[in-house]
C-alpha positions in Angstrom: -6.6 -13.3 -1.6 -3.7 -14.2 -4.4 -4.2 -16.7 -7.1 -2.4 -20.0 -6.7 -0.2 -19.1 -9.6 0.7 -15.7 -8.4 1.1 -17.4 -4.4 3.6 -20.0 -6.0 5.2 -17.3 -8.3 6.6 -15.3 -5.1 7.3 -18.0 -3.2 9.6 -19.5 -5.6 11.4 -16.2 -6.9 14.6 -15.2 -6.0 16.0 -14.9 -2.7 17.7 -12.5 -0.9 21.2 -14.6 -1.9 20.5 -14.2 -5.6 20.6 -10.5 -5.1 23.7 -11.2 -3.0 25.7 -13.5 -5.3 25.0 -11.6 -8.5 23.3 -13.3 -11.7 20.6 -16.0 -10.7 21.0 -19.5 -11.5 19.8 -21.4 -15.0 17.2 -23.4 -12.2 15.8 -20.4 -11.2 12.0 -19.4 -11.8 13.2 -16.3 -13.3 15.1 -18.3 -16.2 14.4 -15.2 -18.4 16.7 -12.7 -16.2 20.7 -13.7 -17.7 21.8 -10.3 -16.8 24.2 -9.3 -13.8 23.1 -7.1 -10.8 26.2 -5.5 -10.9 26.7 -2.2 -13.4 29.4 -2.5 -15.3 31.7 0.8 -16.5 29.1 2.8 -18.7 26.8 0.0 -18.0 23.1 1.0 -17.7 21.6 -0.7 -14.8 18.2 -2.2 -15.8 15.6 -3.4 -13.1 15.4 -7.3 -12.7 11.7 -8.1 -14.5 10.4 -9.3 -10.4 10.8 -5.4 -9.8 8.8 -4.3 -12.9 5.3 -3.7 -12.7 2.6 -3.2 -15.7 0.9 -0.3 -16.4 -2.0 0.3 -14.1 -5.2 -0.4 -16.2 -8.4 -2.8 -16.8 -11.8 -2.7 -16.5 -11.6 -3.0 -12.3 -8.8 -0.3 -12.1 -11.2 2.1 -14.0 -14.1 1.1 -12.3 -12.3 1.8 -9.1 -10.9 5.0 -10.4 -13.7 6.8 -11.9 -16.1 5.8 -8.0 -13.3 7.2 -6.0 -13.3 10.7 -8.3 -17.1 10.9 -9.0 -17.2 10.1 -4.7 -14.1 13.0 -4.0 -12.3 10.1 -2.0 -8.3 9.9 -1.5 -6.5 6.2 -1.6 -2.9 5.7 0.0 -2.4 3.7 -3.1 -2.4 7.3 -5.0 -0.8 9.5 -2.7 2.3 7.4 -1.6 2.8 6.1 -5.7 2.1 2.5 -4.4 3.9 0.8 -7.4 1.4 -2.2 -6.6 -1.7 0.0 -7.6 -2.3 -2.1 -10.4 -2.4 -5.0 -8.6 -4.4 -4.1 -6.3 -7.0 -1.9 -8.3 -7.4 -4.3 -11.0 -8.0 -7.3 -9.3 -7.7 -10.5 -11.4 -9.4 -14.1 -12.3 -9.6 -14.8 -8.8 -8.7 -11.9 -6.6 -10.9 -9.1 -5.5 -9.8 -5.5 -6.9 -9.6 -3.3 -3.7 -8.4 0.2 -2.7 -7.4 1.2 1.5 -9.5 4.7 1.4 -7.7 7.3 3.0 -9.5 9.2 5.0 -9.7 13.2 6.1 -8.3 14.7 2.7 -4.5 14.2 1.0 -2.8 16.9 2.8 -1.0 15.8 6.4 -0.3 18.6 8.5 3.2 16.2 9.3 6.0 15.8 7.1 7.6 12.8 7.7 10.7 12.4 5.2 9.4 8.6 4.0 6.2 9.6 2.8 5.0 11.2 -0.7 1.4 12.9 0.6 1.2 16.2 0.4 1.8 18.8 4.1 0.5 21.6 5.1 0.0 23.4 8.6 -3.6 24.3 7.6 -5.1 21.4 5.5 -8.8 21.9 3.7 -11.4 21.5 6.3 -13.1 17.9 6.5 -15.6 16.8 3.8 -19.1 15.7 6.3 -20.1 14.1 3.4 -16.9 11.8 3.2 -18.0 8.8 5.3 -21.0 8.6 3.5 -19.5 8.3 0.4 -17.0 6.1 1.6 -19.6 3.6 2.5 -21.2 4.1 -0.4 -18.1 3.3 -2.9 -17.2 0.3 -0.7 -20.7 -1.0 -1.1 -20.3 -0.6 -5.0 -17.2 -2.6 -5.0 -19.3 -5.4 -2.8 -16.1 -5.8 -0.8 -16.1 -8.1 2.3 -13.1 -6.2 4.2 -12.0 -2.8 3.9 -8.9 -0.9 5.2 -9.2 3.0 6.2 -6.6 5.1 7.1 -5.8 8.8 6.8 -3.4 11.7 6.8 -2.6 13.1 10.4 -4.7 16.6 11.0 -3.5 17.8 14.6 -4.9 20.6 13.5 -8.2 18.7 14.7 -9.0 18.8 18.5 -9.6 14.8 18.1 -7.2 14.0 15.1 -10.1 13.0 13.3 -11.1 9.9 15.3 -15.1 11.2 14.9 -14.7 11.1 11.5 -13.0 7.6 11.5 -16.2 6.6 13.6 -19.1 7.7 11.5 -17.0 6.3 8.4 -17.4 2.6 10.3 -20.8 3.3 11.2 -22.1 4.4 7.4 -20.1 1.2 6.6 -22.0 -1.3 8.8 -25.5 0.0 8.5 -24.9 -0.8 4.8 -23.3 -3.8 4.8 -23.0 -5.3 9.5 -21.1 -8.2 7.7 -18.0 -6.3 6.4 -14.9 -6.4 8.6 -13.6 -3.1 8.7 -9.8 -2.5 9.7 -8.2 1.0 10.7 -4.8 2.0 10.2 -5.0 5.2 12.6 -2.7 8.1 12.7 -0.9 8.3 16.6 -3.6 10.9 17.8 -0.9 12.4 19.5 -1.2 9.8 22.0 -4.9 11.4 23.3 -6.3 7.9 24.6 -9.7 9.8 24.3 -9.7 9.9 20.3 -8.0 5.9 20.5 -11.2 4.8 22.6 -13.7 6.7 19.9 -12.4 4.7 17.0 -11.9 1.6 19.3 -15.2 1.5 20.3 -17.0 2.6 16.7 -17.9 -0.9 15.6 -15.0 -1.5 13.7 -13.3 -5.4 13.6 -9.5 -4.8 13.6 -7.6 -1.5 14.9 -4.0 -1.0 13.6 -1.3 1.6 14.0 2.0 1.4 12.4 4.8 1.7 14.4 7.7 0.2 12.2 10.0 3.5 11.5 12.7 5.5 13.7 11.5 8.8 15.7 14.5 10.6 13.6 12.1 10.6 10.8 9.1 11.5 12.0 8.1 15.1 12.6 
């Protein structure tokens, strides 16, 4: 969970009418932005400093970075250039660095025009050794809930949703008390591979649904 500070930061930012009416006002919380949203002629355009992130790094972003390499595990936060990875990987005072693994590889055998993860028709074969280590890096970080999620492989007869299931397995036989949440690909619709992962032991399944079919292939 967010710090206080950081919780009260965001909620009293700007609004979508400050982006709307140009330059923020003197009683904002981001007193320190006096420039105009609007480019002037030969004007360079700088981003406002609550779009600006820092520089992924820390002693928890390392930490996180050098398991998931030694471990040959994939993040979304790496393969869509999530600009929050430092956030996330780093942690803070109060908040608990965390990654969502993603599972089966970084090559999708889709490719859907909003996403940055590699295609290809014929991706790698599965790691067998994946959920294991996925368990194991998760039990490193002594995290109490977990997001997985993966590339799409239809070149799978199940999608993948076996290897989804042995991941939550490996997870709970280390630690029964972690919830475990997973963002699953469609599965191409095959209610078979949906009842696997369902049924695996996991605590929350997810499936995004939020963009248009004129960008999916």
């Amino acid at each position: 969970s967010l710090p206080e500070e950081k919780k009260e930061f965001l909620q009293n930012g700007p609004d979508l009418q400050d982006f709307v009416s140009g330059d923020l006002s003197d009683k904002s919380t981001w007193a320190e932005y006096k420039g105009n949203l609007k480019r002037e002629k030969g004007e360079r355009l700088h981003l406002p400093p609550w779009l600006k992130t820092k520089i992924p790094m820390g002693k928890n972003y390392n930490k996180l970075k050098n398991t998931l390499r030694s471990l040959n595990l994939h993040t979304v936060c790496e393969e869509a250039r999530c600009p929050n990875i430092g956030e996330c990987w780093g942690g803070g005072e109060y908040a608990t660095a965390t990654a969502t693994i993603m599972l089966m590889g970084d090559t999708c055998t889709r490719g859907c025009r909003f996403c940055s993860v590699k295609t290809a028709k014929n991706p790698p074969p599965l790691d067998p050794q994946e959920p294991y280590n996925t368990a194991k890096a998760i039990a490193e970080w002594g995290l109490d809930y977990v997001v997985l999620t993966s590339v799409d492989r239809d070149d799978l007869p199940d999608g993948g949703a076996e290897h989804f299931a042995k991941t939550v397995l490996h997870l709970k036989e280390r630690n029964p008390k972690i919830l475990v949440e997973c963002l699953t690909p469609d599965f191409r619709g095959d209610l078979k591979a949906v009842e696997k992962v369902a049924l695996s032991g996991l605590d929350v399944y997810a499936h995004n649904v939020e963009t248009v079919p004129a960008l999916q292939r």
